[in-house]
Structure formats: C-alpha cells, structure tokens
Backbone as CSV, one residue per row, in Angstrom:
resi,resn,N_x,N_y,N_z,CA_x,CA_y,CA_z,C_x,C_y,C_z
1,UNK,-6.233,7.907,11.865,-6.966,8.315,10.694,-6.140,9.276,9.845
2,UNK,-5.393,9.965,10.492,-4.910,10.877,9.697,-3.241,10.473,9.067
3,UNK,-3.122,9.478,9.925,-1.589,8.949,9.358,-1.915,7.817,7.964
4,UNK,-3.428,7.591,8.376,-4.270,6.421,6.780,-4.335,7.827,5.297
5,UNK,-5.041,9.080,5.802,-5.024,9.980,4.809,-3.724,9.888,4.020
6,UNK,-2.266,10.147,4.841,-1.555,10.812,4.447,-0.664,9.559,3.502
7,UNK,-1.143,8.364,3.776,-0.490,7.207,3.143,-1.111,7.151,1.661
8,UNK,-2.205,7.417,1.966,-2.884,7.158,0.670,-2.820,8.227,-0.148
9,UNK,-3.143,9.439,0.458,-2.321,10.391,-0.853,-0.900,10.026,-1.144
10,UNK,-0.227,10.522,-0.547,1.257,9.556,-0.868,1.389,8.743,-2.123
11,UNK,0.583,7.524,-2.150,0.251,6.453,-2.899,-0.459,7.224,-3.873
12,UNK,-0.917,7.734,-4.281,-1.644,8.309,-4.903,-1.256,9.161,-5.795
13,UNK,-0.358,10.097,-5.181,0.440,11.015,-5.933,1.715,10.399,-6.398
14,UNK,2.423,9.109,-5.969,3.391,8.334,-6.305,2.866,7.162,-7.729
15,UNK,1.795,6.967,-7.480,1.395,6.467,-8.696,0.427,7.857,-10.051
16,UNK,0.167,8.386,-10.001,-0.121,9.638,-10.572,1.106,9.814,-11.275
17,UNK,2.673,9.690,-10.701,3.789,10.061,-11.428,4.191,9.053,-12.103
18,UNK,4.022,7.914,-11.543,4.553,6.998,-12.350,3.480,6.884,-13.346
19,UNK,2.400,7.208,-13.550,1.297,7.157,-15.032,1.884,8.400,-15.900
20,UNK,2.509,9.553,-15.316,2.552,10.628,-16.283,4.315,9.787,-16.687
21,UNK,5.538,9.561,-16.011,6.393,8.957,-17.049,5.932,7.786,-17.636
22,UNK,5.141,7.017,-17.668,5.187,6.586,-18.247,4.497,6.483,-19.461
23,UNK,3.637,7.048,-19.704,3.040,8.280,-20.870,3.738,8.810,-21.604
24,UNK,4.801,9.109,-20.831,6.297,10.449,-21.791,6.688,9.187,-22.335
25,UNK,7.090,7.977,-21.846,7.623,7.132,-22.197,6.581,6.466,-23.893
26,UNK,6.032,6.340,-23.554,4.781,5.839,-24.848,5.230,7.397,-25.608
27,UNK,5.117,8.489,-25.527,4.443,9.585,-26.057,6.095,9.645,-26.998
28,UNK,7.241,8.951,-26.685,8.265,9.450,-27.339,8.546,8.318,-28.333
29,UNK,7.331,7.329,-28.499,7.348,6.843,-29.754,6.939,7.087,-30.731
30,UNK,5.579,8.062,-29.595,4.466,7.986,-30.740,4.047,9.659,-31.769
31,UNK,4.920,10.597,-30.506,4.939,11.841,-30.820,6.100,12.557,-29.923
32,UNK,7.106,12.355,-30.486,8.507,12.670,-29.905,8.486,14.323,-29.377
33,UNK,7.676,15.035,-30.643,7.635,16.416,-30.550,7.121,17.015,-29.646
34,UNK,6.040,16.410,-29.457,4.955,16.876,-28.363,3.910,18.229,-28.979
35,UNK,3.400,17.524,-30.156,2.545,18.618,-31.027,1.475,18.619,-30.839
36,UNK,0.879,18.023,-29.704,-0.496,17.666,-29.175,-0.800,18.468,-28.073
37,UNK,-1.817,18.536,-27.096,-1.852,19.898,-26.165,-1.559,18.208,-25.073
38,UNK,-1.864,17.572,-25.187,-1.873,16.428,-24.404,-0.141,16.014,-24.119
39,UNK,0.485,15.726,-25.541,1.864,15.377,-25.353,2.333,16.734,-24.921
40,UNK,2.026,17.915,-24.990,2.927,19.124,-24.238,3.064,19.477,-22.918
41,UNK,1.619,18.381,-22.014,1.805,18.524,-21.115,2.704,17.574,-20.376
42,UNK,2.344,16.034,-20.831,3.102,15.258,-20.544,4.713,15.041,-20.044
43,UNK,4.933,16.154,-21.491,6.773,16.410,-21.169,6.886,17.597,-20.218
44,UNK,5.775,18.534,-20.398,6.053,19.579,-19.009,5.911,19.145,-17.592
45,UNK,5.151,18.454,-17.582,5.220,17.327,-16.441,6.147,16.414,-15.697
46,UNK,7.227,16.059,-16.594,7.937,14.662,-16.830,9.022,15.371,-16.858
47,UNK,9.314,16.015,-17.360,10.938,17.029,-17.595,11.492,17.391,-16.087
48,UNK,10.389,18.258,-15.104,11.432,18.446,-14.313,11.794,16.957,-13.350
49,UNK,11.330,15.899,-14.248,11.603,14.943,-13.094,12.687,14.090,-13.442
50,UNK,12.290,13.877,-15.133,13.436,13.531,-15.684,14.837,13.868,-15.964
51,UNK,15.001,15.218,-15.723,15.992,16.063,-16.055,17.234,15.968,-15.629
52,UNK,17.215,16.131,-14.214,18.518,15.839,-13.209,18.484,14.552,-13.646
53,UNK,18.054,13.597,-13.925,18.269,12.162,-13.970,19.082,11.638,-15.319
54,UNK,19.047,12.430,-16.276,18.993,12.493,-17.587,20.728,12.955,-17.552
55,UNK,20.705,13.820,-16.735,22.429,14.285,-16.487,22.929,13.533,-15.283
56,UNK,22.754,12.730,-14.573,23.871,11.906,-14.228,23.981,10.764,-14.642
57,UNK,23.082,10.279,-16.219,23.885,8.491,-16.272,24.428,9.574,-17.279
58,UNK,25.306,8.341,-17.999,26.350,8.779,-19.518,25.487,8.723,-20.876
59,UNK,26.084,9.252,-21.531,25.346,9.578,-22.880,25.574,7.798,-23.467
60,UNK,24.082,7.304,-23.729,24.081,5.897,-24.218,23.187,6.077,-25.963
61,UNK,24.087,7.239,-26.760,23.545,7.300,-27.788,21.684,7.781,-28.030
62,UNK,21.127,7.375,-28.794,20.031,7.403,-29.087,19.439,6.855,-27.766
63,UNK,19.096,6.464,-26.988,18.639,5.692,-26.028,18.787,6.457,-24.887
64,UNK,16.972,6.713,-24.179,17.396,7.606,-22.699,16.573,6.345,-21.864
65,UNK,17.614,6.037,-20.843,17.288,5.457,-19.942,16.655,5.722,-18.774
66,UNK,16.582,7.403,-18.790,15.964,8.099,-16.765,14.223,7.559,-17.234
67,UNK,13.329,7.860,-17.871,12.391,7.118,-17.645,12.390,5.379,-16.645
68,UNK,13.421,5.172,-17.403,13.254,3.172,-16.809,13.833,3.931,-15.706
69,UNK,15.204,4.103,-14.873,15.386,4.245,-13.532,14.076,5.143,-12.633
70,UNK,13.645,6.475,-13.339,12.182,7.064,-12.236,11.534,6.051,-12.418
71,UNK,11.029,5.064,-13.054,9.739,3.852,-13.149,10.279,2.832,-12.061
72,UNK,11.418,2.688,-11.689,12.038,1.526,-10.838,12.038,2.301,-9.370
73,UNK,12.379,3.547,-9.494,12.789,4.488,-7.660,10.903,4.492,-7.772
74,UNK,10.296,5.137,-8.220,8.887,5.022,-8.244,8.346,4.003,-7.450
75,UNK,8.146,2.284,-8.214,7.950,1.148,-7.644,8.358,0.809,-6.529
76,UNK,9.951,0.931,-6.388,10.267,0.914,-4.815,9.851,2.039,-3.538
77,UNK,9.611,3.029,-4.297,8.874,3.841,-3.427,7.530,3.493,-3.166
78,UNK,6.787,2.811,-3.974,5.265,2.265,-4.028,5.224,1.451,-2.499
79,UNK,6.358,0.374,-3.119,6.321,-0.577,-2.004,6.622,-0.073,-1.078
80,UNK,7.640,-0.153,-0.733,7.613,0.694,0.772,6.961,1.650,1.707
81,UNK,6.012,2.552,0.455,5.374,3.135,0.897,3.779,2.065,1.356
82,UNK,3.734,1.326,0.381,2.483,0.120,0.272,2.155,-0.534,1.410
C-alpha cells in the first residue's frame, strides 16, 4: 500500500510539472513578459527547472529548446515511472 501511495504521487507530481512547462511553453507566445499574476508564476515555477537546461545546449538564436527536452525527460520519466 504504501509503495502504491508513493507511485502515484510520483506520477502526480511528474505530471503537475510537465502541465506547469508546458504552460511556460504556451505563456511565451502569448505573454512572453509574464505581466499576469498567473504568467509570473508560471515562469517562477519553470525557471528553476529550465535554467540549468537552458545553459548546456548552444545558443540556437531566437529559439529555446529546454522546454521540448524537460517535456521529453518528463514523458520518459512518466513511463517508467507508469
């Protein structure tokens, strides 16, 4: 019973993150700034996750890719965890 608890929070809090990037992800079309109390949390949320991630690919111009790689380690973490 208690190894079922701990799966499902797990799951739970692994999908919880993958809804908040991918929110940042929507939110940087729609309000890059984050002038909303909603988009301010989003990126306070999302930043320390994105961050380290953000500094090890290469600068690809206008275009940040650590959203798509946390949305992919995320999923494979889903599954495996699933």
């Amino acid at each position: 019973m208690g190894a079922a608890f701990l799966v499902n929070f797990l799951r739970f809090l692994l999908i919880g993150l993958w809804l908040v990037i991918l929110a940042r992800l929507i939110l940087s079309w729609i309000d890059p700034g984050g002038r909303s109390r909603f988009a301010a949390f989003i990126i306070q949320t999302s930043e320390p996750i994105l961050a380290p991630i953000r500094r090890l690919l290469p600068k690809t111009g206008m275009f940040d890719f650590s959203p798509l790689i946390v949305l992919l380690v995320l999923s494979m973490l889903l599954r495996a965890v699933g």
